[in-house]
C-alpha positions as CSV (number, residue, x, y, z in Angstrom):
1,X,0.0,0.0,0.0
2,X,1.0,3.3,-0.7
3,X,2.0,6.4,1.4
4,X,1.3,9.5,1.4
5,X,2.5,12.9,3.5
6,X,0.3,15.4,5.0
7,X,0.8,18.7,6.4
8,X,-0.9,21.7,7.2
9,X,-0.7,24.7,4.3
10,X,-0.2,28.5,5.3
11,X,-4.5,28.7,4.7
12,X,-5.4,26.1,6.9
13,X,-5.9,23.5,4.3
14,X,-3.7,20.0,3.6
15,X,-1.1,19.7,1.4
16,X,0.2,16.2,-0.1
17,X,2.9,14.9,-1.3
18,X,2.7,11.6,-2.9
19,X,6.6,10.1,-2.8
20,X,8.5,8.5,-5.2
21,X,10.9,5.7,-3.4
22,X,12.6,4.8,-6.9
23,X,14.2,8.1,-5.7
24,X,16.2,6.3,-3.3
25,X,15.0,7.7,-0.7
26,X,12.7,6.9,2.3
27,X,9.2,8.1,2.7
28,X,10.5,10.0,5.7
29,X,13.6,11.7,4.1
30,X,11.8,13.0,1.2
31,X,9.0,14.2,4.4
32,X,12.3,15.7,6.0
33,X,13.7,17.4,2.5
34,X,9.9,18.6,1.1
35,X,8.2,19.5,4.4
36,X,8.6,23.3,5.2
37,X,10.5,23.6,7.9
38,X,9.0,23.5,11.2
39,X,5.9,22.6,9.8
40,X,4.3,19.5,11.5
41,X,3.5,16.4,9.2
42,X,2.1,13.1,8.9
43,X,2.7,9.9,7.3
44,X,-0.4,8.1,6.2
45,X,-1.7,5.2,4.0
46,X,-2.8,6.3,0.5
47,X,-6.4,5.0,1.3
48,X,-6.5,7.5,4.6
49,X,-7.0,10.0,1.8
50,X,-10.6,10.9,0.9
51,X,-11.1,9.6,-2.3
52,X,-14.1,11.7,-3.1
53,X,-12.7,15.0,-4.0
54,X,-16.2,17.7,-4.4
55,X,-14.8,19.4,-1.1
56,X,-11.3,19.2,-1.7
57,X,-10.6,22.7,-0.4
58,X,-12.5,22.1,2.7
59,X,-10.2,19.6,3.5
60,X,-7.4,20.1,6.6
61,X,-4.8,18.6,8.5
62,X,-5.1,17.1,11.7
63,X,-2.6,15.0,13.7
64,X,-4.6,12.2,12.8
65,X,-5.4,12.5,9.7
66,X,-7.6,14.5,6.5
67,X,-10.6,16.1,8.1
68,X,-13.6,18.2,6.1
69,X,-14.2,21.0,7.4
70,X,-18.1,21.2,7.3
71,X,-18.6,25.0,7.1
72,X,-16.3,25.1,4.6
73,X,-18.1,22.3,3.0
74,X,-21.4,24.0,2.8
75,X,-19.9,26.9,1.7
76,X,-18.8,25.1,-1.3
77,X,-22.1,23.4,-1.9
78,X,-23.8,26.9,-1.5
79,X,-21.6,28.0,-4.5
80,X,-22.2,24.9,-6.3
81,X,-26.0,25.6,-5.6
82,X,-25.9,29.3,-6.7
83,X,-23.8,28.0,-9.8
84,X,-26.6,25.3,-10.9
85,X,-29.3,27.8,-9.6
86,X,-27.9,30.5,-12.7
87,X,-27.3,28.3,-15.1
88,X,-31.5,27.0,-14.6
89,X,-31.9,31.0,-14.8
90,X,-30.3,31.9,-18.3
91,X,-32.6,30.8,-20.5
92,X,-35.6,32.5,-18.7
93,X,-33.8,36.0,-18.3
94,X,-32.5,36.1,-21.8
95,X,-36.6,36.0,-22.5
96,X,-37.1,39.0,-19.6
97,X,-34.5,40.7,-20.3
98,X,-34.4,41.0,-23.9
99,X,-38.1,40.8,-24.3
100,X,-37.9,38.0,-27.5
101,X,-41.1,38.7,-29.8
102,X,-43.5,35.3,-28.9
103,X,-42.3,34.5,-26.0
104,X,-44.1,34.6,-22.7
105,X,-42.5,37.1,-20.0
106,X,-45.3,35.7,-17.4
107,X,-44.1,32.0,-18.6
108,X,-40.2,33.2,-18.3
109,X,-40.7,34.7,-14.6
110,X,-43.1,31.6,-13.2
111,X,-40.3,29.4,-14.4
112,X,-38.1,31.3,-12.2
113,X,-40.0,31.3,-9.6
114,X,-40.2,27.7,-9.4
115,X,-36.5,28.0,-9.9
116,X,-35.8,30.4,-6.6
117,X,-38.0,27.7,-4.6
118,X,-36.7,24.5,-6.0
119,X,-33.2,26.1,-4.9
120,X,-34.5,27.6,-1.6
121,X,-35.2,24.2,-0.8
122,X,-31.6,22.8,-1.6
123,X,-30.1,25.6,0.2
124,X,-31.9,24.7,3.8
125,X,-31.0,21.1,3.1
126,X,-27.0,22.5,2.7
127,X,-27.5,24.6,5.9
128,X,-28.9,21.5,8.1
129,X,-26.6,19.1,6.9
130,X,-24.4,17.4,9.1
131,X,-21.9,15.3,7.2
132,X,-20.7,16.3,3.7
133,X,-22.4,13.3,2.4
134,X,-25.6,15.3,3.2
135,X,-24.9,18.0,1.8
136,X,-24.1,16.0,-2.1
137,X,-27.6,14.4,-1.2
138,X,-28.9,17.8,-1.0
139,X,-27.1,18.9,-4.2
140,X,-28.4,16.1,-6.3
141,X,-24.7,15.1,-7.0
């Protein structure tokens, strides 16, 4: 099995550094020559890694291991939400906004309406979530 080193970066996230041992060296000496200096690390199996990476940068170091950070997490579901939210939006304010001969602005903005409360929706089921895995349920992904 694999290793892997972890360490915290200056932001508070992880850093890793996947080794090479047909470098000649040992998983700790290239931890003791790549490693900033003074900065604590951790040697861990390649499978301690998350292998689901939709909230990569809420991960972070901790002496034990990767955590996700859940606040982070939802913050990054919240953009993913507002993204998927906008993109469900462009058709029907292309039609409001330049006012296309034959079609429906009363259509266009009950669409979006039903678009602001599908999403509404998602985003209380981001904000109650208490495990990332939640928060992918809420996102539909």
């Amino acid at each position: 099995m694999g290793k892997k080193i972890i360490y915290p970066t200056e932001n508070n996230g992880v850093a890793i550094i996947t080794p090479i041992l047909d470098c000649g060296l040992t998983v700790e000496q290239i931890a003791a020559k790549d490693v900033p200096i003074g900065v604590p690390f951790k040697i861990i199996n390649a499978s301690e890694v998350p292998a689901d990476f939709t909230f990569r940068a809420a991960w972070e170091y901790s002496a034990m291991s990767i955590i996700i950070n859940l606040n982070k997490a939802k913050d990054i579901g919240h953009t993913m939400r507002r993204d998927a939210r906008t993109k469900e939006f462009a058709p029907y304010d292309e039609i409001i906004s330049k006012q296309i001969p034959g079609a429906s602005v009363v259509e266009a903005e009950a669409a979006r309406q039903a678009i602001r409360e599908k999403y509404a929706v998602i985003q209380l089921k981001i904000d109650a979530a208490l495990t990332p895995e939640e928060i992918k349920q809420a996102l539909e992904i």
